[in-house]
mmCIF file as Biopython writes it, N, C-alpha, C and O atoms, coordinates in Angstrom:
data_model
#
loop_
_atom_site.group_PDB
_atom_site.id
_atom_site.type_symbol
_atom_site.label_atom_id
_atom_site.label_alt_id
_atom_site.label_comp_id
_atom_site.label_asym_id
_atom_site.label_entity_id
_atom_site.label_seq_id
_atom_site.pdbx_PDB_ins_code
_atom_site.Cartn_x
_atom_site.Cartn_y
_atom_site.Cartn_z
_atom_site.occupancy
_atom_site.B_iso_or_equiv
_atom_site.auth_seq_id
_atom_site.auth_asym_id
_atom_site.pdbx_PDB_model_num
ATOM 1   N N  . UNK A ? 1  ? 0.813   -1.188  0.000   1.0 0.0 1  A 1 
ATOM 2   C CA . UNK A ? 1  ? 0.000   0.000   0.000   1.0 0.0 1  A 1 
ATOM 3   C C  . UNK A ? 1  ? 0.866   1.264   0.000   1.0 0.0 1  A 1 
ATOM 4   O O  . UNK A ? 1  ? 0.475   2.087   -0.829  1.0 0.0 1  A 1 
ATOM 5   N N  . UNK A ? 2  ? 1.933   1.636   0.707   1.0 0.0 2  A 1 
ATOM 6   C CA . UNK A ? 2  ? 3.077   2.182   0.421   1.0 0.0 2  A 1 
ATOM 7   C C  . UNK A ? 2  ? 3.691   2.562   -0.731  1.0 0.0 2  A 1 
ATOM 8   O O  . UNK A ? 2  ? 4.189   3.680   -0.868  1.0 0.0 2  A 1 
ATOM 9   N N  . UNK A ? 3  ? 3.698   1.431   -1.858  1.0 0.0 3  A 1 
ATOM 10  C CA . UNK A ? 3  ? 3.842   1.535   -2.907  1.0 0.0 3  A 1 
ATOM 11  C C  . UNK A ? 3  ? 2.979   2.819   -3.657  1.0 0.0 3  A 1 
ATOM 12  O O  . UNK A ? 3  ? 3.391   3.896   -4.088  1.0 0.0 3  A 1 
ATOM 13  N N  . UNK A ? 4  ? 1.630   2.237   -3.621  1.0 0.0 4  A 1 
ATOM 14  C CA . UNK A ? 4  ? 0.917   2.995   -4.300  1.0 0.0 4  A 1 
ATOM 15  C C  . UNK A ? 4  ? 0.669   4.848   -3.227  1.0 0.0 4  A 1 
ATOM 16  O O  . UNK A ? 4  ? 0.580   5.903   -3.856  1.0 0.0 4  A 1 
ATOM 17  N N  . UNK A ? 5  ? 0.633   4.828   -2.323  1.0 0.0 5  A 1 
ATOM 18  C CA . UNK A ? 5  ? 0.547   6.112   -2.143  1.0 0.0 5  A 1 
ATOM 19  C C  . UNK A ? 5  ? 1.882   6.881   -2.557  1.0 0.0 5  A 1 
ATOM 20  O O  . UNK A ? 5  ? 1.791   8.095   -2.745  1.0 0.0 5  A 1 
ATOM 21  N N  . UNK A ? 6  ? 3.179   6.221   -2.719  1.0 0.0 6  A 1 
ATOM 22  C CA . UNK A ? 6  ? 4.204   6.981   -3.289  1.0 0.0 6  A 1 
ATOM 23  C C  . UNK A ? 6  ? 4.158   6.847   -4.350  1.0 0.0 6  A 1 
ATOM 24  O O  . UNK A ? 6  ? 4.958   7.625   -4.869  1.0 0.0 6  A 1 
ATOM 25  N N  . UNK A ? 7  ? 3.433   6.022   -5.366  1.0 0.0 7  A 1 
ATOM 26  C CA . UNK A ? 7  ? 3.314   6.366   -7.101  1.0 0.0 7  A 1 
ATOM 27  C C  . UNK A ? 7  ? 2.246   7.614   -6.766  1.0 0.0 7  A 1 
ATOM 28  O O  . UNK A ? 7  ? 2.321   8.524   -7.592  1.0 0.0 7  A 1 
ATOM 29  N N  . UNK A ? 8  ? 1.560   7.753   -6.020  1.0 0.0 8  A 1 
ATOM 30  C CA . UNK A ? 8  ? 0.350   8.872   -6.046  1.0 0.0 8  A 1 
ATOM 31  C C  . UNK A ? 8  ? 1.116   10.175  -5.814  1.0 0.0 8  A 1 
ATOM 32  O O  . UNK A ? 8  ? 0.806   11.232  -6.364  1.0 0.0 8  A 1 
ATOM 33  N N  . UNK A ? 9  ? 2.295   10.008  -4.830  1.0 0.0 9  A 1 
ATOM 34  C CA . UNK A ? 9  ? 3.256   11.577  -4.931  1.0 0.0 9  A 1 
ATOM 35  C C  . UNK A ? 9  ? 3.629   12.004  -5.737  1.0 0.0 9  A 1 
ATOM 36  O O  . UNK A ? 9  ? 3.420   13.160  -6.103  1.0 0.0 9  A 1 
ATOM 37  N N  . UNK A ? 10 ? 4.589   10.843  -6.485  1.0 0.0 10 A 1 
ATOM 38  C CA . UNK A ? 10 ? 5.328   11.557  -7.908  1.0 0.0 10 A 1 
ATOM 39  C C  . UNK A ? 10 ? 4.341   11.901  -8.693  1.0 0.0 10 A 1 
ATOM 40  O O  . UNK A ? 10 ? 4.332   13.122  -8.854  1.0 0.0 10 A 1 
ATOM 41  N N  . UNK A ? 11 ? 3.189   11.152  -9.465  1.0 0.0 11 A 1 
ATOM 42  C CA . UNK A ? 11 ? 2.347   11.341  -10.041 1.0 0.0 11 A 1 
ATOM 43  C C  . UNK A ? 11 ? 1.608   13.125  -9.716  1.0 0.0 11 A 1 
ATOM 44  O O  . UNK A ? 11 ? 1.385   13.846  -10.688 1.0 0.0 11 A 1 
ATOM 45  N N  . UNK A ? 12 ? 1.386   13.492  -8.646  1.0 0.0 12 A 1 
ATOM 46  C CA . UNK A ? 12 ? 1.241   14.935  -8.505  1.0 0.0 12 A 1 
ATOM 47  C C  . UNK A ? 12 ? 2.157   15.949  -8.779  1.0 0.0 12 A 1 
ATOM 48  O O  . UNK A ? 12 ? 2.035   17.020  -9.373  1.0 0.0 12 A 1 
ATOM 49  N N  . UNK A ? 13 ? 3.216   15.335  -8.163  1.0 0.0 13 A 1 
ATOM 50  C CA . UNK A ? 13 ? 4.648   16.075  -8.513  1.0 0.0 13 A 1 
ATOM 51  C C  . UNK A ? 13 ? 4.994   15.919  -9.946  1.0 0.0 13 A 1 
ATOM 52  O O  . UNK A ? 13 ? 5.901   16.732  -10.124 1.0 0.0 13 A 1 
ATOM 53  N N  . UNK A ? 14 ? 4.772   15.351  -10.982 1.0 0.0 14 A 1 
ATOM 54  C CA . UNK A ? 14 ? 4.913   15.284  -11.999 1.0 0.0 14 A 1 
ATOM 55  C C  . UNK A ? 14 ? 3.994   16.565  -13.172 1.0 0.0 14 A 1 
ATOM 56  O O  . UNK A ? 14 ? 4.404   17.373  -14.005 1.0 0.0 14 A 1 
ATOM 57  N N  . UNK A ? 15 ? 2.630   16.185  -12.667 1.0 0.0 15 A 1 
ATOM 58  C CA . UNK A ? 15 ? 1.551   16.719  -12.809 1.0 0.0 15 A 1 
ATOM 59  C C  . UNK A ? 15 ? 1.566   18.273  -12.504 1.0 0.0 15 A 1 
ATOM 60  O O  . UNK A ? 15 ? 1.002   19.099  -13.220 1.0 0.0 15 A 1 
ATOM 61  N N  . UNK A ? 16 ? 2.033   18.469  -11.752 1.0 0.0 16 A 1 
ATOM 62  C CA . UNK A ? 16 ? 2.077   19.909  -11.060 1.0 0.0 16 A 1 
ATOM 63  C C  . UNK A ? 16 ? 3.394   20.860  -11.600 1.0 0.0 16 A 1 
ATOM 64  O O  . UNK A ? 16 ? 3.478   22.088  -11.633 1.0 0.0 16 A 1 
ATOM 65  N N  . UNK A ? 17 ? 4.394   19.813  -12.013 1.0 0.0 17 A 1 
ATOM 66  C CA . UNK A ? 17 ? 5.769   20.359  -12.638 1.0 0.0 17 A 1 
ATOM 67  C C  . UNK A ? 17 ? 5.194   20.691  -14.394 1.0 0.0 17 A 1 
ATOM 68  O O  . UNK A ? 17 ? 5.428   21.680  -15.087 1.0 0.0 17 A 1 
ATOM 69  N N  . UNK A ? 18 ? 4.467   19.577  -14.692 1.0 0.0 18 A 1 
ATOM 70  C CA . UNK A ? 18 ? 4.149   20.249  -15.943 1.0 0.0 18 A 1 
ATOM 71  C C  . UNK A ? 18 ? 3.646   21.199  -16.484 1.0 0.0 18 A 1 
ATOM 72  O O  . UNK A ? 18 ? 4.040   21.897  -17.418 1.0 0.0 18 A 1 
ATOM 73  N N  . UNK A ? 19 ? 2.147   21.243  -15.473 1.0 0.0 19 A 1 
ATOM 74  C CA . UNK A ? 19 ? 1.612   22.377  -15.125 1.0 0.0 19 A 1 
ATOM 75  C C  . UNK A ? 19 ? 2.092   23.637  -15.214 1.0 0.0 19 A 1 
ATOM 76  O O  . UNK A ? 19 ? 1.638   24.493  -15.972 1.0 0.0 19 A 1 
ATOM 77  N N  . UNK A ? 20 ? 3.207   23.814  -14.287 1.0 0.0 20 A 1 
ATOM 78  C CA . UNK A ? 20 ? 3.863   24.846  -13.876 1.0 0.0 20 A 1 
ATOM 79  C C  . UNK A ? 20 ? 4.718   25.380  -15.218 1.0 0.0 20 A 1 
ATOM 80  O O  . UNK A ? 20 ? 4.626   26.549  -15.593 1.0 0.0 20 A 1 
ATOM 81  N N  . UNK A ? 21 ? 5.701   24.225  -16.013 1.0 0.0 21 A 1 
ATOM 82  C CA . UNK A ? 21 ? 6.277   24.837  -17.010 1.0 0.0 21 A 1 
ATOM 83  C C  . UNK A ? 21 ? 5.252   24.832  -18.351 1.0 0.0 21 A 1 
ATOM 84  O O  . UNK A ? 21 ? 5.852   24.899  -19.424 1.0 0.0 21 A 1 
ATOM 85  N N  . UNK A ? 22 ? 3.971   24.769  -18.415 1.0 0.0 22 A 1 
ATOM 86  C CA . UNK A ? 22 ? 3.360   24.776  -19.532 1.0 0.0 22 A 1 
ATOM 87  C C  . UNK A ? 22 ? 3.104   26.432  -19.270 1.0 0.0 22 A 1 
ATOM 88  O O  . UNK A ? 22 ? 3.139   27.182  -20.246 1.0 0.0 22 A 1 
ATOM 89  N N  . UNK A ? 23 ? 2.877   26.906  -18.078 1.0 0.0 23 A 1 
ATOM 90  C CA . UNK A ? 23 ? 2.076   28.461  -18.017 1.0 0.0 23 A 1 
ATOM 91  C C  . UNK A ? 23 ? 3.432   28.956  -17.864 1.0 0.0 23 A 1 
ATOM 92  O O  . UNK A ? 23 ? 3.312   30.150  -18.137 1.0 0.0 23 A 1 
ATOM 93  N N  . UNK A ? 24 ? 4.602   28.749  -17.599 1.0 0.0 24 A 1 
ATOM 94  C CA . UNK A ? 24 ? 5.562   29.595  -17.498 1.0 0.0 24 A 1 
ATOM 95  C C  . UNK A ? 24 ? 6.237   29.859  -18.812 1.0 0.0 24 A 1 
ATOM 96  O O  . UNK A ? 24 ? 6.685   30.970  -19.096 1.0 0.0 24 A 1 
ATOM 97  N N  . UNK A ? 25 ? 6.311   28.650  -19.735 1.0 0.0 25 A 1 
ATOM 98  C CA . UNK A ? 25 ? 6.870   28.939  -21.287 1.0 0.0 25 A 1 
ATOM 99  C C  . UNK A ? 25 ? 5.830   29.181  -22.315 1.0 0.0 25 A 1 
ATOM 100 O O  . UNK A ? 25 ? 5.945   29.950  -23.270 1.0 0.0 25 A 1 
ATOM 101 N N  . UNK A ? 26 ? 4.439   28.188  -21.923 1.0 0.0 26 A 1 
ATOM 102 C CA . UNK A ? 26 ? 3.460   28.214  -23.160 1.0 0.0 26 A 1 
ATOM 103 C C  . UNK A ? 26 ? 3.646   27.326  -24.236 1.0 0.0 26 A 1 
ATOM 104 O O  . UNK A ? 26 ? 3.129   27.284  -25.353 1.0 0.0 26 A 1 
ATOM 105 N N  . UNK A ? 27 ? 4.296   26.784  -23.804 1.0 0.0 27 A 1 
ATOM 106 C CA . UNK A ? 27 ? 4.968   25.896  -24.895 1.0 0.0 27 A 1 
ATOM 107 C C  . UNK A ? 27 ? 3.785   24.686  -24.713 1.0 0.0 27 A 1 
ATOM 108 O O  . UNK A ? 27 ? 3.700   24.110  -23.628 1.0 0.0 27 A 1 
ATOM 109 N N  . UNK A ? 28 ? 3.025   24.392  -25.651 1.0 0.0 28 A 1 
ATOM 110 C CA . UNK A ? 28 ? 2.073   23.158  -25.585 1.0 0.0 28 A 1 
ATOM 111 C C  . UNK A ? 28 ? 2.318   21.799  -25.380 1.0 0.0 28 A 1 
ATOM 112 O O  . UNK A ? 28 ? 1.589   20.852  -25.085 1.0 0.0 28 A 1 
ATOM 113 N N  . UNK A ? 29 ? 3.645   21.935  -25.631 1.0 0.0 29 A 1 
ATOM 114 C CA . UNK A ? 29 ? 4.293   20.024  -25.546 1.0 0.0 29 A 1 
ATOM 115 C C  . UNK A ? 29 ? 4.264   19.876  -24.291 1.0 0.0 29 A 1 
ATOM 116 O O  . UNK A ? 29 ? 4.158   18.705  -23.927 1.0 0.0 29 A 1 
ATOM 117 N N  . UNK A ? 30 ? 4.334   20.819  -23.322 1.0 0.0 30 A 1 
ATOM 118 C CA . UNK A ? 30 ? 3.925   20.341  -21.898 1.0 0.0 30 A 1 
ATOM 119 C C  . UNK A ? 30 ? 2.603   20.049  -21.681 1.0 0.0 30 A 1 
ATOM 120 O O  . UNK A ? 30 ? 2.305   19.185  -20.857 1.0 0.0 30 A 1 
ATOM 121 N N  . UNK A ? 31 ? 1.874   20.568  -22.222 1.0 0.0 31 A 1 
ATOM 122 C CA . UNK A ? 31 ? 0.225   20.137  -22.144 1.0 0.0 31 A 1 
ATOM 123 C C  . UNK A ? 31 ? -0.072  18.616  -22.543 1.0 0.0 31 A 1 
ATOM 124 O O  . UNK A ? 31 ? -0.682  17.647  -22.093 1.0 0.0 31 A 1 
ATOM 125 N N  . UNK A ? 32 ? 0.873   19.041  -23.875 1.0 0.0 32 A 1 
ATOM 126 C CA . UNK A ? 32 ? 0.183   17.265  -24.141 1.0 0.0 32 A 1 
ATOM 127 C C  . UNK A ? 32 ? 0.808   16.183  -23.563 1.0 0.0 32 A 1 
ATOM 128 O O  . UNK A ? 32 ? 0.118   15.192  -23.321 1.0 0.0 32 A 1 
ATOM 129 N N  . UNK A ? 33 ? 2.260   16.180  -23.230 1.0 0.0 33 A 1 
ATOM 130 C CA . UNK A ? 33 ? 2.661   15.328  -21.866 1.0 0.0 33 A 1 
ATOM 131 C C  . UNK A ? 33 ? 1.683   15.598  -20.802 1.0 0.0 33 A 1 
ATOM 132 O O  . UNK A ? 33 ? 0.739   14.934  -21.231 1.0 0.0 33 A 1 
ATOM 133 N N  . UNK A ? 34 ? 1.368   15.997  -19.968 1.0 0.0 34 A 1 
ATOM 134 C CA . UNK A ? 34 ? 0.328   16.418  -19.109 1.0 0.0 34 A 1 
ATOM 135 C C  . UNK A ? 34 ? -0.698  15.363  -19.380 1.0 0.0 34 A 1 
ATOM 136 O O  . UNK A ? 34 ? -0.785  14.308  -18.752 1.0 0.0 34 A 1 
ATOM 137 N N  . UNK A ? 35 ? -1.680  15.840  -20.645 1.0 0.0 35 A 1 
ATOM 138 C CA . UNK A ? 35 ? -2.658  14.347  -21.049 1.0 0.0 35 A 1 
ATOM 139 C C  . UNK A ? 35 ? -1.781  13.428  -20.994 1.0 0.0 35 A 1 
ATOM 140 O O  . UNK A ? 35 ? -2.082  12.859  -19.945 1.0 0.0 35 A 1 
ATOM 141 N N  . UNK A ? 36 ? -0.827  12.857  -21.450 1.0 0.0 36 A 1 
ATOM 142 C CA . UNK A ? 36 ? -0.596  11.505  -21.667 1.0 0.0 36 A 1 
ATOM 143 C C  . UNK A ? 36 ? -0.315  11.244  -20.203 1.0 0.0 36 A 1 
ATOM 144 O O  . UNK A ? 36 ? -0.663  10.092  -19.943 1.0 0.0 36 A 1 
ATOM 145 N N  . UNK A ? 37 ? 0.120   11.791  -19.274 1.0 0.0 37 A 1 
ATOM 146 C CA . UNK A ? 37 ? 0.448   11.062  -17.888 1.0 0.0 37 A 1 
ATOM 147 C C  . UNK A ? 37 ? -0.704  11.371  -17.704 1.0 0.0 37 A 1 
ATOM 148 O O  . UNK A ? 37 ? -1.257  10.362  -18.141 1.0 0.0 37 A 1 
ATOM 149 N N  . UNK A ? 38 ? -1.418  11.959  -17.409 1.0 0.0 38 A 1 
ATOM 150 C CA . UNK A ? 38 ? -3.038  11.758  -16.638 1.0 0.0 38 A 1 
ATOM 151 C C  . UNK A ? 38 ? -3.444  10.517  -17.258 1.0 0.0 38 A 1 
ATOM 152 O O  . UNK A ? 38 ? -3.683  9.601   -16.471 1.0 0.0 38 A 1 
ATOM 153 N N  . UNK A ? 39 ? -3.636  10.173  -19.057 1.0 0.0 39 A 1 
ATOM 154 C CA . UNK A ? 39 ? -4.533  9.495   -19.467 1.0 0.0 39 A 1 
ATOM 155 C C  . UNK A ? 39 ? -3.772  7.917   -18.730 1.0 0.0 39 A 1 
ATOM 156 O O  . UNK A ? 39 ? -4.369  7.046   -18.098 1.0 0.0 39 A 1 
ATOM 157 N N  . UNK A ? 40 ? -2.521  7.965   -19.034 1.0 0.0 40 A 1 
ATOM 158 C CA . UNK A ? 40 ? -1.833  6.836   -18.541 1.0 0.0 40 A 1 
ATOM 159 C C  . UNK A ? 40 ? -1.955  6.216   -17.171 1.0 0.0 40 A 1 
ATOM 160 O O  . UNK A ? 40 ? -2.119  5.035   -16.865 1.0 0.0 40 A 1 
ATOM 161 N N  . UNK A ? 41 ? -1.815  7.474   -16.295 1.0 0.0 41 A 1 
ATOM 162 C CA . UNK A ? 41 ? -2.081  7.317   -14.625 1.0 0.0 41 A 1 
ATOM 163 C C  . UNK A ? 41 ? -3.887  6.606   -14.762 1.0 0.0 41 A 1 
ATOM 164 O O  . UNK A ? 41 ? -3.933  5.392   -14.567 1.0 0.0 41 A 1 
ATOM 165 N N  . UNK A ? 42 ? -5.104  7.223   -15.035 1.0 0.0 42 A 1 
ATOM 166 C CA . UNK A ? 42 ? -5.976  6.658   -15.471 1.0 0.0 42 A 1 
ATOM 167 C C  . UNK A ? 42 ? -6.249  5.450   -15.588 1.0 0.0 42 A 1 
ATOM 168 O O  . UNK A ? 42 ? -6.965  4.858   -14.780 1.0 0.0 42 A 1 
ATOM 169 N N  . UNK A ? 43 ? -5.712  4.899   -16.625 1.0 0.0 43 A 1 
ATOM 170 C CA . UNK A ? 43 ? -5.696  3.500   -17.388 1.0 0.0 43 A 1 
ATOM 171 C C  . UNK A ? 43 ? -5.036  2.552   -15.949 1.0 0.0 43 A 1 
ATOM 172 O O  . UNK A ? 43 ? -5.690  1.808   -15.217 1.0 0.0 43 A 1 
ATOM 173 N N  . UNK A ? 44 ? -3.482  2.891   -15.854 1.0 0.0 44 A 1 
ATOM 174 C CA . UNK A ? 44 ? -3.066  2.086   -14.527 1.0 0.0 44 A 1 
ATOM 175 C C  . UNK A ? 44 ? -3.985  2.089   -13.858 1.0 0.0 44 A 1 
ATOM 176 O O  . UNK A ? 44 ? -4.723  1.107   -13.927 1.0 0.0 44 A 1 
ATOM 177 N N  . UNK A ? 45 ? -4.316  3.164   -12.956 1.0 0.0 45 A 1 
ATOM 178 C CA . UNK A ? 45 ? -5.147  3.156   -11.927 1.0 0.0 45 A 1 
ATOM 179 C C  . UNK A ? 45 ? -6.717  2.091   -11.792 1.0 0.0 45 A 1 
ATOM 180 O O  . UNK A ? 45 ? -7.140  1.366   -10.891 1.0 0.0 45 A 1 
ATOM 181 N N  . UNK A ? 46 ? -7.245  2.458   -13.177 1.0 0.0 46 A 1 
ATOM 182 C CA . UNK A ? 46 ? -8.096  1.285   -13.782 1.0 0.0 46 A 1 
ATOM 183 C C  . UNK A ? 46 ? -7.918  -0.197  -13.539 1.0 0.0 46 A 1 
ATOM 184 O O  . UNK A ? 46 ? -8.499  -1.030  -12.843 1.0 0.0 46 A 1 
ATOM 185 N N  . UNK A ? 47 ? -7.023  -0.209  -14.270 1.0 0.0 47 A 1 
ATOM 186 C CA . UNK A ? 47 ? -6.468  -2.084  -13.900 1.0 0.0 47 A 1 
ATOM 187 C C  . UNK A ? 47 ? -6.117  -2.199  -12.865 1.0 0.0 47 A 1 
ATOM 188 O O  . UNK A ? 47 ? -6.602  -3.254  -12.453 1.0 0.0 47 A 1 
ATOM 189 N N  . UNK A ? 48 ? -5.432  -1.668  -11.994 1.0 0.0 48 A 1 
ATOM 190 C CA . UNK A ? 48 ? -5.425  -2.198  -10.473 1.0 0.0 48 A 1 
ATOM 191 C C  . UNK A ? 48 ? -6.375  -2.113  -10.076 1.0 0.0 48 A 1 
ATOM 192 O O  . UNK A ? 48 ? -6.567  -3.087  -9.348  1.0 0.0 48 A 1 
ATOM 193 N N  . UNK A ? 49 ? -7.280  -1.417  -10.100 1.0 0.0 49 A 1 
ATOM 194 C CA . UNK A ? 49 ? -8.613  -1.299  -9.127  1.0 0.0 49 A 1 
ATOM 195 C C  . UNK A ? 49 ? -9.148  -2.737  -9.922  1.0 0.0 49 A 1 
ATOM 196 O O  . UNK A ? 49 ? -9.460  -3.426  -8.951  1.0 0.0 49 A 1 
ATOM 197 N N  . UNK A ? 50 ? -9.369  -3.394  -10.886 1.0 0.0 50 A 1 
ATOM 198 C CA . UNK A ? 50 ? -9.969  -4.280  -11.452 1.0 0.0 50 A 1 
ATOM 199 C C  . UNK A ? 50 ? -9.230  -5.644  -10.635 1.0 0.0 50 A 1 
ATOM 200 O O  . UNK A ? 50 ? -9.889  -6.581  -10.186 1.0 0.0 50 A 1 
ATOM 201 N N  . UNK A ? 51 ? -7.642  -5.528  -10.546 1.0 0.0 51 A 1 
ATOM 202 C CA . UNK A ? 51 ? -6.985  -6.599  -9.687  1.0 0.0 51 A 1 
ATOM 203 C C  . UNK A ? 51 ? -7.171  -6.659  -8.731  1.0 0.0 51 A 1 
ATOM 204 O O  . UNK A ? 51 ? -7.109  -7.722  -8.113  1.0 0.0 51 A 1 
ATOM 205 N N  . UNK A ? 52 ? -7.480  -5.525  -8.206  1.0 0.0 52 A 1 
ATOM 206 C CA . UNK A ? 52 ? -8.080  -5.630  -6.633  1.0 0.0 52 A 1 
ATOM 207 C C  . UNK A ? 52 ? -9.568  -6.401  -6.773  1.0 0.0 52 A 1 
ATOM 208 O O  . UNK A ? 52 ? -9.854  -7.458  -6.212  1.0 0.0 52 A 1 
ATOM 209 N N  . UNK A ? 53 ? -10.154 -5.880  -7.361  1.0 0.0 53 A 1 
ATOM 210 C CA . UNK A ? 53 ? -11.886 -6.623  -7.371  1.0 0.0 53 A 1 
ATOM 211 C C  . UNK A ? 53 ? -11.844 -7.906  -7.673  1.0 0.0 53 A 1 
ATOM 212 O O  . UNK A ? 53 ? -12.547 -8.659  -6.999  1.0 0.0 53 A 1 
ATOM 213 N N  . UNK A ? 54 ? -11.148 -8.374  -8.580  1.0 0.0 54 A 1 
ATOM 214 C CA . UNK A ? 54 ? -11.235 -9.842  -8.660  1.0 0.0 54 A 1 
ATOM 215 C C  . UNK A ? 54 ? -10.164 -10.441 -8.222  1.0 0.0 54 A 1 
ATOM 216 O O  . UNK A ? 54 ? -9.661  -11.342 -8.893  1.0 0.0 54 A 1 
ATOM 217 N N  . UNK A ? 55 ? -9.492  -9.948  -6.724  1.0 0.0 55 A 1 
ATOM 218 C CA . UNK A ? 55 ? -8.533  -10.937 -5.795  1.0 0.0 55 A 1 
ATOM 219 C C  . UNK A ? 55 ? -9.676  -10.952 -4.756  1.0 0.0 55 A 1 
ATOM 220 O O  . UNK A ? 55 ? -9.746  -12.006 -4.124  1.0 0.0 55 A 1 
ATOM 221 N N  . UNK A ? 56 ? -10.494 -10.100 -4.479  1.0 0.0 56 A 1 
ATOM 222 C CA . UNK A ? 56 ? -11.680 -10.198 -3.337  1.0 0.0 56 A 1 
ATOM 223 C C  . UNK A ? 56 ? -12.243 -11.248 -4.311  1.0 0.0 56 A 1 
ATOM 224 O O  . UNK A ? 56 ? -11.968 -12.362 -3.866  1.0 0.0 56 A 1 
ATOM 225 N N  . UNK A ? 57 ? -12.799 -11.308 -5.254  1.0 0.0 57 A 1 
ATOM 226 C CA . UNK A ? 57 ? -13.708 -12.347 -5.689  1.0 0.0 57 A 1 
ATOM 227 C C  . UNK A ? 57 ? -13.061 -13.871 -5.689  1.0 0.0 57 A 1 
ATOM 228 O O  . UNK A ? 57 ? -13.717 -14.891 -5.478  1.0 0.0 57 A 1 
ATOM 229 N N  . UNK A ? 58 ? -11.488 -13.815 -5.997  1.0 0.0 58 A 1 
ATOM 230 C CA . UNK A ? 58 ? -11.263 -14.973 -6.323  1.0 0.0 58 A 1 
ATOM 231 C C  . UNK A ? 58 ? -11.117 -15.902 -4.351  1.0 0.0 58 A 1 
ATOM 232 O O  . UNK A ? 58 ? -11.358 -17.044 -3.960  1.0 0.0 58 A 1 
ATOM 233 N N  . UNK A ? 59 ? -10.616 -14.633 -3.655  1.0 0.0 59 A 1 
ATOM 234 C CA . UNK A ? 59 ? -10.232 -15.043 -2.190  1.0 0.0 59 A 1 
ATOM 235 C C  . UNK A ? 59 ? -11.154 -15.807 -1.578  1.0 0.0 59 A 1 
ATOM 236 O O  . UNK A ? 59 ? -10.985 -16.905 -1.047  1.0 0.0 59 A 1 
ATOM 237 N N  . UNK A ? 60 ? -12.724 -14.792 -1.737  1.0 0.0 60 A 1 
ATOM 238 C CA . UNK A ? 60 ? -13.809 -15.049 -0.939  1.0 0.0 60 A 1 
ATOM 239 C C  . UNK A ? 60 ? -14.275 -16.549 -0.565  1.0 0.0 60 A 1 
ATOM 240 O O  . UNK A ? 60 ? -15.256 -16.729 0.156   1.0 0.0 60 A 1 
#
């Protein structure tokens, strides 16, 4: 569980760095990195929550 709340830090810290240099240069390639780690973080986040649901199902 450790694990995942420290992928959840960088993941902000990542998020928030891009953020930061997209409004400071304007430069759009930070934006669209930006989507791709959100859409990516997303998707992960997805499938684990799905591994979690069916280790309760398979445990029970």
């Amino acid at each position: 569980m450790i694990v995942v709340r420290l992928l959840l830090v960088v993941l902000l810290i990542i998020v928030v760095a891009l953020a930061l240099a997209w409004l400071f240069t304007g430069n759009r390639k930070y934006l669209r990195t930006l989507g791709r780690v959100l859409r990516f973080a997303i998707v992960v986040g997805f499938v684990a929550a799905l591994v979690f649901v069916v280790e309760r199902l398979v445990l029970r």
